[in-house]
N, C-alpha and C positions, 0 to 999 in steps of 0.2 A: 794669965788671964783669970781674972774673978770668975763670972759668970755669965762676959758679956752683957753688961746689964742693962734694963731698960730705960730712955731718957727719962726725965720727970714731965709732967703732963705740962706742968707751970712752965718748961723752960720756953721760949719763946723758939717759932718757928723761924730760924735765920739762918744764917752759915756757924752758930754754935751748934745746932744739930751735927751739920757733915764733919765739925771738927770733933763732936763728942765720939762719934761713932767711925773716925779716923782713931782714936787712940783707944779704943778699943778694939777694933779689927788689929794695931799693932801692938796686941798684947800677948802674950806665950800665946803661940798657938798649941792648942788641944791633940792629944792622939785620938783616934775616929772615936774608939770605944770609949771613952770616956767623956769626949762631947756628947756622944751620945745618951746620954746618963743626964746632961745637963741642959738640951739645947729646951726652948722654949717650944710652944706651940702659938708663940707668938707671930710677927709680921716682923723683919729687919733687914737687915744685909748679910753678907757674911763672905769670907775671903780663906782661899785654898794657899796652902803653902808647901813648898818642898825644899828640899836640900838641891844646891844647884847642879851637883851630879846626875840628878834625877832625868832630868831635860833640859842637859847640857848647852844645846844650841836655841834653848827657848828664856834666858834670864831676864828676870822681874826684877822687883824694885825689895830691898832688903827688909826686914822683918823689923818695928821700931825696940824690941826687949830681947828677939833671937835674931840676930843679924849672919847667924850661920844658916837660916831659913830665906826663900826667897818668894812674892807672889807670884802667884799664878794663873789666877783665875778670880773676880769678883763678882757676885749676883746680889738678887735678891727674893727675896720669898713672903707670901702671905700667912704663910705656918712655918717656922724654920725648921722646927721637926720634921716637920710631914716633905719639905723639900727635900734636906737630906738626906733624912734614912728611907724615904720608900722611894724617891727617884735616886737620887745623883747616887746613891749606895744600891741602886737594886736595878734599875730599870732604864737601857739604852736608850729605850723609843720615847722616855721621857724629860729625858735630860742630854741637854747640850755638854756637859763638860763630861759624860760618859762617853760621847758619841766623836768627840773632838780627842780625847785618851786612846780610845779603841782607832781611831784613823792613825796615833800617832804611835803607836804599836802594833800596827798590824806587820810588821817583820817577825815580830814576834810569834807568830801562826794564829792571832785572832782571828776568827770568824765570823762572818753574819749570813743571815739568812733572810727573805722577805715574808712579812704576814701582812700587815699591810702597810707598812714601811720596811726602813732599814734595822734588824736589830740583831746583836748578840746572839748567838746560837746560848744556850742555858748553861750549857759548861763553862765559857770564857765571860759568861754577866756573872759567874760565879768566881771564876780567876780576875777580871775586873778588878770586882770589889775587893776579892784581898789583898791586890796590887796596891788599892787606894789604902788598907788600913795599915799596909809596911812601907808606902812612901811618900804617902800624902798629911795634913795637919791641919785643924782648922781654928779658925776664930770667928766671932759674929755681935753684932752688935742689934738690939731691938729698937725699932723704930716704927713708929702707927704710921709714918707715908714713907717709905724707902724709896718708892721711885724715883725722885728728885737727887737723895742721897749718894744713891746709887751710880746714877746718872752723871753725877758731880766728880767721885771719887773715881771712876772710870777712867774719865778724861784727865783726872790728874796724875792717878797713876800707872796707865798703860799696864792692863797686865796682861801678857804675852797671850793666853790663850782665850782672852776677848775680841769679837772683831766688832761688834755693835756698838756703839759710843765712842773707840779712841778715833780720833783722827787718819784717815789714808793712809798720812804718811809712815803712822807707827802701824799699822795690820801688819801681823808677821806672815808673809807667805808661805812659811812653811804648816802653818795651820791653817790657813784659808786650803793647802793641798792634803793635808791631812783630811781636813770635813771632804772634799770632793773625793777624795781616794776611799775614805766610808762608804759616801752617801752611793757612788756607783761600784760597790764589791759585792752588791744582790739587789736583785727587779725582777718584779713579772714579766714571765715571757709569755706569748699566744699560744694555745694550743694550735697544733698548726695544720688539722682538718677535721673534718665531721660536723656532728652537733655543736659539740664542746668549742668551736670555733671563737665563739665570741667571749671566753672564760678566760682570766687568765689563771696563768700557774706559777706556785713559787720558783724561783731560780734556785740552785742548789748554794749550798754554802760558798762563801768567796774569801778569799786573802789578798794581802797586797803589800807591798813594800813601804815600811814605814821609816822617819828620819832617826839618826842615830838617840837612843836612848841608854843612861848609865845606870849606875848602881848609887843607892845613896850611901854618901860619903862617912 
């Protein structure tokens, strides 16, 4: 990957866009640390990759320059910086493909707790992340309207740990149980007399059993 770069303003708004921003999303994908160094604070898409060892029973569609890489996960963002490295790198309660990782490792003894959702106890948003920078890779492409792009590439390429956009028939159930085995491993409970009746309180940390996960290859 160049730099994932950004489409030209002249090119015309058509299916050259999702195709410009197809061959760039399958360009080497990036090690975290060093995307990070380059990603923009631009608006674009961008697409996760791992070794198929990684989530073994979750396989995406191959890599178009590293086909030993496989997708995983495709979004999009209004700053791809700022999506990134302060959510999907840092923060459960703000991002969907932390929170969808953490259900799919929770065998693993992740934890969560409630503040006022579901999130990462501090330690394991801390083990998280450095899960993502030894088995995760990225790519990203710049684009001033992604949504549509996004939207597009979705459906064409089903990747496994998306459920918004693919088709029914491709939702992988093992990650629709992952997000429900998260979202209910910590809740408020009621205090359960007195004043404080109508408060609630956080639930203590929760675990749960996640689907098999390997080592990358």
């Amino acid at each position: 990957m160049t730099t994932s770069g950004t489409r030209p303003d002249t090119t015309p708004r058509d299916h050259s866009g999702t195709e410009q921003a197809l061959r760039l999303l399958s360009d080497m994908p990036l090690a975290l640390d060093v995307a990070g160094k380059r990603l923009s604070r631009g608006s674009g898409v961008y697409a996760w990759w791992a070794a198929p060892s990684v989530l073994p029973d979750l396989p995406g569609p191959p890599n178009g320059t590293t086909p030993s890489l496989r997708l995983l996960y495709l979004g999009r963002a209004t700053s791809l910086r700022g999506r990134i490295l302060r959510n999907h790198l840092r923060r459960s309660g703000s991002s969907t493909l932390r929170r969808t990782l953490a259900g799919l490792l929770m065998a693993d003894g992740y934890r969560t707790t409630w503040t006022d959702r579901v999130v990462l106890v501090p330690e394991d948003e801390a083990r998280l992340t450095a899960w993502m920078h030894e088995h995760l890779r990225l790519t990203w492409a710049e684009d001033a309207e992604p949504a549509t792009i996004e939207a597009e590439l979705v459906r064409r390429l089903r990747p496994p740990l998306n459920v918004h956009g693919v088709g029914p028939e491709h939702v992988q159930a093992a990650v629709v149980a992952a997000k429900d085995r998260y979202n209910a491993s910590a809740h408020p409970e009621r205090w359960p007399s007195g004043d404080e009746s109508h408060r609630e309180k956080p639930r203590g940390t929760g675990t749960a059993a996640g689907i098999r996960v390997g080592d990358t290859g």
